[in-house]
N, C-alpha and C positions, 0 to 999 in steps of 0.2 A: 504494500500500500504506500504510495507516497505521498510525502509530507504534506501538498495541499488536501488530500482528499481525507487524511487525520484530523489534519484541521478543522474543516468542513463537519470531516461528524461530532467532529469536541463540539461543535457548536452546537450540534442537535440534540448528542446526547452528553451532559459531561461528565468527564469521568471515562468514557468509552475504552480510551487509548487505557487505562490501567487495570479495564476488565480483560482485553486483552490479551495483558501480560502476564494478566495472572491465569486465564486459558491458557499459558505457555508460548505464548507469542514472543518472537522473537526480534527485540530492537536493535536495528542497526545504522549505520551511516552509510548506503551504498558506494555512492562519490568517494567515501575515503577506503572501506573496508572489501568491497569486490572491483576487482581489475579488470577492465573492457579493453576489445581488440576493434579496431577500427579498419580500414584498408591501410592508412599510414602508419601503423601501430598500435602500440598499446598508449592508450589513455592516461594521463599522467590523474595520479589520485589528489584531491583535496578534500579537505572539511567541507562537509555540508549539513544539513537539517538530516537528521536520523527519521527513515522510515519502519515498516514494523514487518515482518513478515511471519508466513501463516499458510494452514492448508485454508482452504477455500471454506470448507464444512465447520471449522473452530470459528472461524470469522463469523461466520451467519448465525451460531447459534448464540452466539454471546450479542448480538444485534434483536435475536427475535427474543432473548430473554429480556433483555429492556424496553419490547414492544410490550411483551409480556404483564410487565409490569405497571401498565398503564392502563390504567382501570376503564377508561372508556374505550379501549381499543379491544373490538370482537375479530377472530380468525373465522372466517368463512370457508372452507373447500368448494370451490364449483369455479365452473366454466363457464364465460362470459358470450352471450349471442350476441347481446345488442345493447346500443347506447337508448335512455330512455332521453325525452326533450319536451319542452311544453307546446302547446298545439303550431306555435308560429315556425317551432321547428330552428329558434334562433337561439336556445341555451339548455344545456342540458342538464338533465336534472336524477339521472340515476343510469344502473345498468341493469339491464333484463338479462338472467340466467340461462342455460340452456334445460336445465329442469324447469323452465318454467316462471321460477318464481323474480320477483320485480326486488331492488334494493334502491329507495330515494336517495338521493345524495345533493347535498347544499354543494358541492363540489366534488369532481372525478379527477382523478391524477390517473394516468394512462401509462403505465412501468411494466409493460406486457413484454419488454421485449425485438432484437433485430426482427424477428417474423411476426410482428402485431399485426393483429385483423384490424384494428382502430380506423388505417384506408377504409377499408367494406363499410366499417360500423358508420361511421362519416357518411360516405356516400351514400346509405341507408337516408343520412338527414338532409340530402342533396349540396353538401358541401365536395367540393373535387379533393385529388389528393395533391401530396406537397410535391415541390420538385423534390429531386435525390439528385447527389454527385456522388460517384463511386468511382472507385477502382481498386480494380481486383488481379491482384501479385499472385493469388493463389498457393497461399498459407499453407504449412500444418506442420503440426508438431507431436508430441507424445512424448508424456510425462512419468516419470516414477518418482515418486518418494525413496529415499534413501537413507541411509547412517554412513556418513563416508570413512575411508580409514581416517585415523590421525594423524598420518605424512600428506593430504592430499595436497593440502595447501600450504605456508609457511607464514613466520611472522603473524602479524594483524588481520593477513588475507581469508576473508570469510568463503568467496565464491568467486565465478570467472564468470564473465559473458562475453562470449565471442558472438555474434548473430550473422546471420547470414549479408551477404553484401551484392550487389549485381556482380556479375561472374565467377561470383564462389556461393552455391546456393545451401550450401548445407552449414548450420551454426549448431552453437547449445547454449545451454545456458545451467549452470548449478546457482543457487540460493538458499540463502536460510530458511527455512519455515519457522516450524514450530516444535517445543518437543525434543530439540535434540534432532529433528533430519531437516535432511535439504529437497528442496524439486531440484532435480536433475531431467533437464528438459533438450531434446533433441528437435531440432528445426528446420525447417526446409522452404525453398519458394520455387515459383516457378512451378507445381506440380513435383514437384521433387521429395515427396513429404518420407518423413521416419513410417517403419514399422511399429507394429507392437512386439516384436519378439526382439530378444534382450539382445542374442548374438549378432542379428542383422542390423540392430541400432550400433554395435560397436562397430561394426565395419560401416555405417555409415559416421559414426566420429570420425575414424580413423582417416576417413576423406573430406575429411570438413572442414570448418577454420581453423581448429586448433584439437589436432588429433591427442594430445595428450589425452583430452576427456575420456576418449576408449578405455587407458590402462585406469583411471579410475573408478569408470564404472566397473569393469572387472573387479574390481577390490572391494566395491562397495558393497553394504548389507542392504539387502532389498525389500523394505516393510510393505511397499506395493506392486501390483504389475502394473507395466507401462500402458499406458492410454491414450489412441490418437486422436487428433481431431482435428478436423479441417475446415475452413474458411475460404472464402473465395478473397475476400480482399475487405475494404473499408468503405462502408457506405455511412452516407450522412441526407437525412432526411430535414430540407429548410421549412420546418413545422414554424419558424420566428417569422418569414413570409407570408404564410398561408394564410387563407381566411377561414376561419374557426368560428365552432357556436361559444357562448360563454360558458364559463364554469368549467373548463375542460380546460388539460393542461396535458402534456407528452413529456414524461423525460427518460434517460437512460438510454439503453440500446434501444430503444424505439427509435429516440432523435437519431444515435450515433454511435455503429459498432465499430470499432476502431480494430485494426490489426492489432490481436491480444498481443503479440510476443514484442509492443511497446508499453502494456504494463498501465492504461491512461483509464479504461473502461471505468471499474469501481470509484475512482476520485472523480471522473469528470459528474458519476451519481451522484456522487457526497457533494459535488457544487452544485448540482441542478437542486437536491434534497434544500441546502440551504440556504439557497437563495429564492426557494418557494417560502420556506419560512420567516426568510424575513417580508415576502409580498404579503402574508395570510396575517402577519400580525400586525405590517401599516395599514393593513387596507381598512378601510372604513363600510364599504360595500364592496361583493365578492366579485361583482362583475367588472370586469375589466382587469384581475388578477392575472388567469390565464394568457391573456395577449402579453401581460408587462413580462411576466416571468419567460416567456418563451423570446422576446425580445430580447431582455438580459442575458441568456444564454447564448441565441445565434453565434454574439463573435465569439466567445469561449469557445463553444462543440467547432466552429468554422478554424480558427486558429489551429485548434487540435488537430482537426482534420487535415488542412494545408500541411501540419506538418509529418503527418503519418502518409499520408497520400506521394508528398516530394520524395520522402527515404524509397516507398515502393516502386518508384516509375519507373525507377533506372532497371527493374527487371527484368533482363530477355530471358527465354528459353525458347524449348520450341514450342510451347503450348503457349507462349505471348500473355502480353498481357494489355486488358481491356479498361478505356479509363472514357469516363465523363464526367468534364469539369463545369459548373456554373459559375460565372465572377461572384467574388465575394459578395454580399450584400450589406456590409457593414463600412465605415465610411473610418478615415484614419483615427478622428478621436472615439471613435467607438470601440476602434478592435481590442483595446486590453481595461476591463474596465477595474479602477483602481483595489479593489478588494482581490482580484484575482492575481495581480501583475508579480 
């Protein structure tokens, strides 16, 4: 998790960053404590803000235990059909289940997801859908949890990330989790993507950016099987353009899936999350929240975008790579707005 997106949920929930650590999460200083390989080299290390790292499942549960804990907040199970809206069809006012049954809502926040129906749900209310800019490098990786030996690394050095680059498509990456192991993450572009079986990932280290990682994982104790998964590239939906009913708001992978193996997904939530809550608690009336909030994000998710988009272009193979760009829609004093910078 990095440092803005700690930020961001200290503000939601506080205290979070030290439930955390006491789940076993693990703080560190990436910039000073793990060494990255560039095309020019290795990255010279400095001090920066320490972020926390985590399996994925320690993270969420120590998040829904503090939903938990909020006595007017109910967990629902079920599957969403449709947006409900009042007869003009101009603000919405709940979601209709697939069982059936109706839940009103003074306001809908839309967190479904890169593959949200909320498009369909929309055009159900005769609103169109948003533009998208995408481009698709064609991701994928596969991950194992680990215990590595005690030589792996030396000194202060917690982890290595080597990532893939245009004409060397194969990267990794090790980090700390939680607990005591690391993800030990194998990467690929281009269609180029890792197995799931252990032997054939070491011979893809072993051709990759920094084939040391083979004889490590070799060494390493294995608490999980590896896991792949694949992406097409990063898509960014301009939901801050669109015209939208009120009370409706989009954030997360909805707005903007970002190529996971830069790490940006969960913090860019933790800004969208908080920067809803500071709209919901100046607002005075709820209408017109949704537009502000999706406004305030565009250059954030756009910025992000631009810059996970630029690292991807440069990727040839033979399976190419597909790109649609829209000009930004944010104007120079807008693109960094000062809480975020």
């Amino acid at each position: 998790m990095l440092p803005i997106g700690l930020e961001n949920m200290e503000r939601i929930f506080p205290g979070i960053r030290q439930d955390f650590l006491e789940a076993g999460c693990f703080e560190y200083d990436e910039m000073a404590m793990v060494v990255t390989m560039s095309p020019y080299g290795w990255r010279r290390r400095v001090a920066s803000e320490e972020g926390v790292g985590f399996r994925r499942p320690v993270l969420e549960l120590a998040i829904r235990r503090r939903l938990q804990g909020i006595d007017n907040v109910e967990f629902i199970h079920a599957s969403v059909r449709g947006l409900q809206a009042d007869p003009a069809k101009t603000r919405v006012t709940g979601v209709e289940l697939r069982d059936g049954r109706m839940i009103e809502a003074d306001f809908v926040v839309n967190a479904t997801g890169r593959r949200t129906k909320a498009i369909d749900w929309l055009a159900d209310l005769g609103f169109g859908a948003p533009k998208e800019s995408h481009l698709s490098a064609f991701m994928g990786y596969s991950t194992q949890f680990v215990k590595l030996p005690e030589d792996a690394f030396l000194g202060d050095v917690l982890g290595v990330v080597a990532p893939p680059w245009p004409g060397h498509h194969r990267g990794v990456a090790i980090l700390p989790a939680d607990n005591g192991l690391h993800a030990f993450t194998a990467m690929g572009m281009a269609k180029d993507y890792p197995s799931r079986d252990k032997a054939e990932i070491v011979e893809f280290l072993e051709s990759g950016m920094w084939p040391p990682a083979a004889d490590i994982l070799r060494r390493s104790e294995a608490v999980t099987e590896f896991t792949p998964y694949h992406q097409d590239g990063t898509l960014m939906r301009h939901w801050h353009s669109a015209d939208l009913p009120e009370r409706f708001v989009t954030v997360g992978d909805a707005v903007a899936s970002m190529n996971p193996i830069y790490g940006q997904g969960m913090s860019l939530s933790a800004v969208a999350a908080s920067t809803l809550q500071d709209a919901l608690v100046a607002a005075d009336d709820l209408d017109g929240v949704g537009a502000r909030v999706q406004k305030e994000l565009g250059p954030v998710i756009e910025a992000a975008f631009l810059l996970t988009a630029g690292a991807d272009a440069g990727f040839e193979g033979p399976n190419g790579v597909t790109t649609t760009f829209r000009e930004p829609s944010w104007t120079s004093s807008e693109r960094w707005p000062s809480r975020f910078s």
